[in-house]
N, C-alpha and C positions, 0 to 999 in steps of 0.2 A: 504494500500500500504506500503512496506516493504522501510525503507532507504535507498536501497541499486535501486528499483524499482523507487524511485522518484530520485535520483541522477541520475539515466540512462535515464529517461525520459527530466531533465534539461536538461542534455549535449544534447541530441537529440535537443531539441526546442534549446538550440544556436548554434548548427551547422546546423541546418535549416537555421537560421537567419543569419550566417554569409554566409551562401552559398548565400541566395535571396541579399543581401548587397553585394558580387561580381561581381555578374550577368552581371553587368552594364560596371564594368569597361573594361578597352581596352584589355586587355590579352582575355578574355572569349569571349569576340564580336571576337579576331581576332579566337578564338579554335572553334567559332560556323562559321564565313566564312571557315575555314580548311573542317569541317564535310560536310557543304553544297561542297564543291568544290571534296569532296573525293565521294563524295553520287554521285553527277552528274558521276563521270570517274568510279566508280565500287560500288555499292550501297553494293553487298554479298562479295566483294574480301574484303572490308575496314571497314564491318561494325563492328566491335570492335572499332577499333579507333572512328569511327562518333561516337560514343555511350559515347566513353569516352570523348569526346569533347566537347558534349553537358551536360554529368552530372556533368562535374567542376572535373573529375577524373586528368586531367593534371593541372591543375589552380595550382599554388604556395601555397595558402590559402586556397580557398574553396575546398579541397581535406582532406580523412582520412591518404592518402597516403603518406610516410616519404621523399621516392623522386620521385615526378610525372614528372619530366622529364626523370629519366634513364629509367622508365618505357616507356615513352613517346618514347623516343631513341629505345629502344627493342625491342616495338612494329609495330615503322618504319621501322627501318632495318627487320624485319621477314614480311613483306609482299613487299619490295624492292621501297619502299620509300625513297631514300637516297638522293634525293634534298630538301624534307621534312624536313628532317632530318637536312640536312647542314643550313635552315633558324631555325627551334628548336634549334643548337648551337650555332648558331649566335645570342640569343636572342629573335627570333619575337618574341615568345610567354608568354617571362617573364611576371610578374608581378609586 
């Protein structure tokens, strides 16, 4: 395995591990009630968003993503989520 092959493989195993260590906290329980609540009212109209709810794609931390809420914002607003939206600026979903 090449230095460059095991360095990528590190980073992988601690962003596994920082992902499974946020799981728990209060932001991701409330991204996973979001998905389940989006899933019930449109399962094919939301499902990007459930998806990214459930993979820590919005989470402050457990994300590769530099800002998961403006994503989080843009993806609201493009399927007409804007009370969604208005509780993401307000907060609920920080970390």
């Amino acid at each position: 395995m090449s230095v460059n092959d095991a360095l990528s493989e590190a980073l992988d195993d601690f962003e596994d591990k920082w992902r499974r260590d946020t799981v728990g906290d209060e932001a991701h329980q409330k991204l996973f009630a979001l998905a389940d609540d989006l899933e019930a009212k449109d399962p094919v109209k939301y499902k990007k968003i459930i998806e990214r709810c459930r993979n820590g794609h919005y989470h402050d931390f457990a994300t590769k993503v530099a800002s998961p809420k403006m994503e989080m914002h843009a993806d609201l607003l493009a399927v007409g989520l804007t009370d969604v939206d208005e509780r993401m600026q307000d907060g609920e979903f920080d970390s």
